[in-house]
N, C-alpha and C positions, 0 to 999 in steps of 0.2 A: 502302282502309284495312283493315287486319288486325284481324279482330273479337278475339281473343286472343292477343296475342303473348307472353304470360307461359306459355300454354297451348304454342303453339309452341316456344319455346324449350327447354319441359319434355322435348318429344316429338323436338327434335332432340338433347340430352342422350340422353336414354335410349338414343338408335339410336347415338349415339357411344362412349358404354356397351356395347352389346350388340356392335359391331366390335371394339371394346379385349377383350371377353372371346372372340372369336374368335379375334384374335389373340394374345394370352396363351395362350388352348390348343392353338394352332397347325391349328385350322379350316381357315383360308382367309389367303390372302396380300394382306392388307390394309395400306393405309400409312397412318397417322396423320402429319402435321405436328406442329411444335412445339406450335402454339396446341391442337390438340386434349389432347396429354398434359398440358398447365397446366391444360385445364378438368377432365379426367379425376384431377389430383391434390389441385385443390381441393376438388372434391366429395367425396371421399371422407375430405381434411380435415376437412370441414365436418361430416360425419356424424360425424366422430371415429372413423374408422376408421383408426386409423394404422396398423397394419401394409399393410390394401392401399391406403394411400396412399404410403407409402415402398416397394413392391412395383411401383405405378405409375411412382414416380419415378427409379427402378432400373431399369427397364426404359426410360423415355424417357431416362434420361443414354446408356444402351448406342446408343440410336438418335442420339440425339444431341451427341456429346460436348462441341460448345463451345457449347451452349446455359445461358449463365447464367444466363437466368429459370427453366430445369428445373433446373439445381444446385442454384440460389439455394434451389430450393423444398426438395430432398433436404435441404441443409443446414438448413434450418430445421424440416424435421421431424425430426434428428435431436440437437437442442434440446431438441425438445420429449421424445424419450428420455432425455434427460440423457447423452448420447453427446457431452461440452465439446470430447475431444481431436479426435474422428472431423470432428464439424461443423467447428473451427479449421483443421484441415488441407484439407478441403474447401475453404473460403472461403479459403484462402491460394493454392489452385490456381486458383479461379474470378478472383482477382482478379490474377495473370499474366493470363488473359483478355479481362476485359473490368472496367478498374480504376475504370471511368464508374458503377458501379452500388452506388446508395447503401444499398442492402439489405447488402452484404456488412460495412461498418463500423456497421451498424445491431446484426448479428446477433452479428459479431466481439466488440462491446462484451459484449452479453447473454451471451454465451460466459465472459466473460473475471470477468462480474460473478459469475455463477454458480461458478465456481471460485475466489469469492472474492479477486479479484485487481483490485479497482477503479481502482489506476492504470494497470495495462495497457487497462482498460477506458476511462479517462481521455484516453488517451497514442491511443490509436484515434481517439476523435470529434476530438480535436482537430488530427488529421493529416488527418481529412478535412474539416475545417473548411476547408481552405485550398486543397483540391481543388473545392469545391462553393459554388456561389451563389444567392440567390433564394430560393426556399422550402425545397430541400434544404438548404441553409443551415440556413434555420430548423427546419426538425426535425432537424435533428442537434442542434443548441442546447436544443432542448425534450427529447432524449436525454439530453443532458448535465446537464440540469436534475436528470433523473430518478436519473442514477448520483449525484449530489451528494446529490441526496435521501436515497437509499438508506444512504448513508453519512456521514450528519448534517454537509455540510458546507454548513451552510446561507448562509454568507455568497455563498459562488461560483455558490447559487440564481439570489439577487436580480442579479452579473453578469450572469448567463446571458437571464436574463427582460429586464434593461435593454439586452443588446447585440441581442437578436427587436426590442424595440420599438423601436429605433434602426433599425432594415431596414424593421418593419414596422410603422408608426407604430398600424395601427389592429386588431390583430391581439388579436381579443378575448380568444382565450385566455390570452395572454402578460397583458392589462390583468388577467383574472382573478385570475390568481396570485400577480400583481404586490403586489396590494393586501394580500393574506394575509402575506406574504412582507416585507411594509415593516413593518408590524407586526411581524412575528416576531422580526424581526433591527433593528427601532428609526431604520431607516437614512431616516429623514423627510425627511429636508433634501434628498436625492439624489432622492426622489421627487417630490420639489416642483418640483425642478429639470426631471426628466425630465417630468411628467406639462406642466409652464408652454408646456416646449416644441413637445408634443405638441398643446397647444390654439390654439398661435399659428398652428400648419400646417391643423389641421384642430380648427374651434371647434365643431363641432356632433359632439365625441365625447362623449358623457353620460358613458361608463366614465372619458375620464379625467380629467374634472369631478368624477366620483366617489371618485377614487384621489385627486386633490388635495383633497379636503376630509376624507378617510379622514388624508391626512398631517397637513394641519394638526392635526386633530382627536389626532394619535399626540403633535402637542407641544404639547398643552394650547391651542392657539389658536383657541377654541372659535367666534368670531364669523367669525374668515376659512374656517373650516369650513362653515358654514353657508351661505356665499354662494356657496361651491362647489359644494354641495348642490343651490340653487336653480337654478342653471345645469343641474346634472344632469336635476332635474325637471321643468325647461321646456321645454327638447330631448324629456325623455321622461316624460311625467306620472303614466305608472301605473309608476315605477323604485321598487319598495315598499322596498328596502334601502337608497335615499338617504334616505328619508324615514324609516327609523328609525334611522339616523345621525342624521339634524339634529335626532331626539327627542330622544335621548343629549345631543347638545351643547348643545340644551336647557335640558333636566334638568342639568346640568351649571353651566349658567350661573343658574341657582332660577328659570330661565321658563317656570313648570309650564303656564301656560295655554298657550303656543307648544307645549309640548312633546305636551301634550293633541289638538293639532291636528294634530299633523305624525302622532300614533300611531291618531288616526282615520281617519285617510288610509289609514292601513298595514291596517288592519281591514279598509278598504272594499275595497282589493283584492289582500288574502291569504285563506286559508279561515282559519276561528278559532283564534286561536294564543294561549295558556292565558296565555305572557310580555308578549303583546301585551296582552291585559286588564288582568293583572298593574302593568303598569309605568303603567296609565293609572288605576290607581286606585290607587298607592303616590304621582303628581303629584295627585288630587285628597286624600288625607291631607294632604300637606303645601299644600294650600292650606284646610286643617281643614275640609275641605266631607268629614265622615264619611260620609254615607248615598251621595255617588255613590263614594266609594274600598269601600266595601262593596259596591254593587252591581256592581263592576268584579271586585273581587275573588270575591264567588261566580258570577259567568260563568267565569272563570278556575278554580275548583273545579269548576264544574259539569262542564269537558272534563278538567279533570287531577285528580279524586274521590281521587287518593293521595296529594298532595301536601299534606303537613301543614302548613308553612308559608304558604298563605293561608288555614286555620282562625287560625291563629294572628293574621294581618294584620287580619284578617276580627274578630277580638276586643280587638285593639287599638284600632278604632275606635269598638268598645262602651266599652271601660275610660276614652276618652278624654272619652268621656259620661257618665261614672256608672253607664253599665249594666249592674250585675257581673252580675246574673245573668247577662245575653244573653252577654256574655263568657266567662263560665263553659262554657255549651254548647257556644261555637266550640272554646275549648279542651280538652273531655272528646273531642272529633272529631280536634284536632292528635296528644293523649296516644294516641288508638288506635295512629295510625299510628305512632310514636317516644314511647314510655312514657316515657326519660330524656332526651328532649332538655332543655339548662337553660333556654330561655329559656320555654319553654312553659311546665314546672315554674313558674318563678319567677314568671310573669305570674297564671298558674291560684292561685298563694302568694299575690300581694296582690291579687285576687279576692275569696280568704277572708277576709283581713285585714280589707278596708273591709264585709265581712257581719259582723266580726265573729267568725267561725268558728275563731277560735284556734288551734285542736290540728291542726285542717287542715291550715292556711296552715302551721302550722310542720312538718309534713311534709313537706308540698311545696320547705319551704326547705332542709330537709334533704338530698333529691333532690339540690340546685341543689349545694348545697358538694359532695356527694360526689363529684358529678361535675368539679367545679372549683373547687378548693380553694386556689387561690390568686385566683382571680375576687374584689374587692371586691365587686361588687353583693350577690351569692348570700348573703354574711357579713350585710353590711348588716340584708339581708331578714328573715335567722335570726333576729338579733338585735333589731329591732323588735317580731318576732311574741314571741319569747320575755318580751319588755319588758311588750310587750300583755295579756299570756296573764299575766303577774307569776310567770313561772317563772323568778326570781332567781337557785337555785343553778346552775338547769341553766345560763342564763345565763351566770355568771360563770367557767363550764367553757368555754362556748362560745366567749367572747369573747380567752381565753387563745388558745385553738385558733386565731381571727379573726388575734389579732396574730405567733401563730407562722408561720402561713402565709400571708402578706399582710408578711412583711415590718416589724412593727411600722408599719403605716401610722394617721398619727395619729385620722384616725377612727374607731378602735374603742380608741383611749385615751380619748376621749370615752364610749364606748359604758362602758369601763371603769369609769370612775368615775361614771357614771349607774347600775350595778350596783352597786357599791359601797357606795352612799348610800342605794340600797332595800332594801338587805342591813346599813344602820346602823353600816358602817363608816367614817364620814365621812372620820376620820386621813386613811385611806389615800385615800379619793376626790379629797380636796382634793388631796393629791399626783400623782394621775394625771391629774385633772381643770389643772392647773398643769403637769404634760409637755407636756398634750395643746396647751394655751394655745402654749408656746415655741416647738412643732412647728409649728402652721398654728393661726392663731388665725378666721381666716373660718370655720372649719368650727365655731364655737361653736354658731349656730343648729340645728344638727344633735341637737345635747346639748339644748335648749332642747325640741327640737319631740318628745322624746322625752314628757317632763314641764313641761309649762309652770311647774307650780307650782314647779318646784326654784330658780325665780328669789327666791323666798319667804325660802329657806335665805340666813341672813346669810355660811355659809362663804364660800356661790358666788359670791355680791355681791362680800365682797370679793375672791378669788381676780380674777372681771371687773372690778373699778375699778383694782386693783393693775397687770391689762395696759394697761390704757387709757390711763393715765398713762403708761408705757414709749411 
């Protein structure tokens, strides 16, 4: 047994080396075979030495002229000069030749593509499609993928990847792309079809257990998703991607606790992944279990410390408690990172509002509209804190502005004539406050929750008994 043959091999290199420069400088009359100028022109490939690897190759075409493995190689290091015409006409001579060799329509293509010419490029793989069977088959079709790619013709992807796994039922990389590619292009039904077939010949493929629950999952069919999943998982238990699929569909279906399970799973055998946390304390919020969707959410701060958006999440489940201050904190951390984002603004606005803090809050809400000024919420917010703070004229400026940009939406005709009437112009209020009514009458509580006591006012009474009756 040969104690290093890596060692060996280095040391019969070198001598085949040190011969080839022999005979390059015309030393000694040495003869190299084919195989030795293919090792001699890949090595110096590989170092990326192309001038003496196209030097090398030049000199074994001389010695050997119908050797297609040594054209093949000239031609392809002359590619890689950006030499399109030189290598074309090359590979047009090499394949008079010897027309068995699937390098030449490999390179052809790559030629053809580089000079911008992708149907020729086209019009190649598929003349050789019909020459070649079996796996060269198949990588010309994964070629073909690639020219389709390249020039966004993504439908003819998904052919190309469905006519490999029709050859090669279990050809993972074909299943890879596949999945990416059915999504991209929506084409589910066909995937359902291809992947049903694929599992009745060979059941114990996970990928395409996988790819069929990735389909359904692409038409909302979230439960037959999931069972596909399971199948994935059982063949293969640590498949951490099915298992954040079947979270997804999940969450999807409001089965936060299921979804809980399937993304602890994903934890146990991924390294820590900030979305991973993320998503498992956005299903313990919406199962209002606050303290673990917080502590999910600062693990998930803890590895991604820039992302403002879990201060924010992270504060949301204080506000949902009453805990402005603790709120407050998350969100002075959200503001560093993104000073104007609105929602941060807006939440950090009624923060102040329930302290109290008036002139704050109405800053913050101010933020909110400039930055979107057709947003209802942002209006709203301004407009309460302004109510709060009993800054009427400013108010009744703002609430113009509200209904200019918004569309005269009936909520701030309400807001309207609640300004109105704290400003003692009742006329006009009762009039706006009677739009607002015709407009959407459910949004009266709105008006109401401004000022309870304006139920007091006999206007208002009547203005509400008057719809009541209607």
């Amino acid at each position: 047994m040969k104690e290093n043959p890596y060692r060996e091999d280095w040391d019969d290199l070198k001598e085949l080396l040190r011969q080839y420069d022999d005979l390059k400088n015309g030393r000694k009359q040495i003869f190299l075979d084919e195989e030795d100028f293919e090792k001699i022109i890949d090595y110096f490939d590989e170092k990326e030495a192309a001038s003496l690897a196209m030097e090398a190759a030049e000199m074994g075409a001389d010695c050997f002229p119908f050797s297609s493995s040594i054209l093949i190689r000239k031609a392809d290091l002359l590619l890689t000069a950006n030499k399109y015409q030189d290598a074309l006409h090359l590979l047009d001579h090499i394949e008079t030749l010897d027309s068995s060799n699937i390098d030449i329509y490999i390179l052809k293509s790559s030629a053809y593509l580089a000079l911008d010419l992708q149907q020729k490029a086209v019009e190649i793989l598929e003349k050789a499609l019909t020459i070649f069977e079996g796996e060269e088959r198949v990588d010309l079709l994964f070629e073909l993928t690639d020219v389709y790619d390249d020039y966004e013709e993504f439908e003819k992807i998904f052919d190309c990847l469905q006519l490999i796994l029709n050859e090669e039922p279990n050809n993972e990389e074909a299943l890879l792309k596949i999945c990416f590619w059915t999504d991209f292009t929506g084409r589910n039904e066909e995937s359902i079809r291809l992947h049903k077939k694929i599992i009745d010949d060979f059941p114990y493929n996970e990928l395409a257990w996988f790819n069929l629950g990735a389909a359904y999952q692409g038409l909302k069919l979230y439960e037959k998703a999931i069972d596909a999943y399971h199948f994935s998982v059982t063949i293969d238990e640590k498949f951490d991607y099915a298992y954040r699929n079947m979270a997804d569909a999940f969450i999807r279906l409001r089965k936060f606790k299921e979804a809980i399970e399937m993304l602890e799973k994903v934890a146990e055998l991924s390294k820590p992944d900030p979305l991973i946390f993320e998503a498992i304390g956005h299903c313990f919020d919406k199962l209002n279990n606050n303290a673990q969707a917080r502590f999910y959410y600062r693990k998930a701060s803890h590895i991604n410390p820039e992302e403002g958006k879990l201060y924010y999440k992270t504060a949301c489940t204080y506000f949902n408690e009453g805990q402005w201050e603790s709120a407050a904190k998350q969100l002075e951390a959200a503001l560093k990172i993104q000073p104007s984002h609105p929602a941060y603004n807006l939440l950090m606005g009624e923060c102040k509002l329930q302290q109290e803090n008036w002139n704050e809050a109405i800053q913050y809400f101010f933020i909110v509209v400039r930055a979107r000024p057709k947003n209802e919420s942002g209006w709203e917010s301004l407009l309460r804190g302004l109510y709060k703070a009993n800054a009427i004229n400013e108010g009744l400026i703002q609430v113009e502005l509200a209904l200019k940009n918004t569309n005269s939406k009936p909520l701030f005709l309400y807001y309207y004539s609640a300004f109105l009437f704290a400003a003692g112009k009742s006329k006009e209020a009762v009039l706006q406050l009677e739009k607002a009514m015709q407009k959407k009458s459910k949004l009266l509580k709105k008006f109401v929750e401004l000022n309870t006591s304006i139920l007091q006012n006999q206007q208002v009474v009547n203005v509400i008994s008057k719809f009541k009756k209607l």
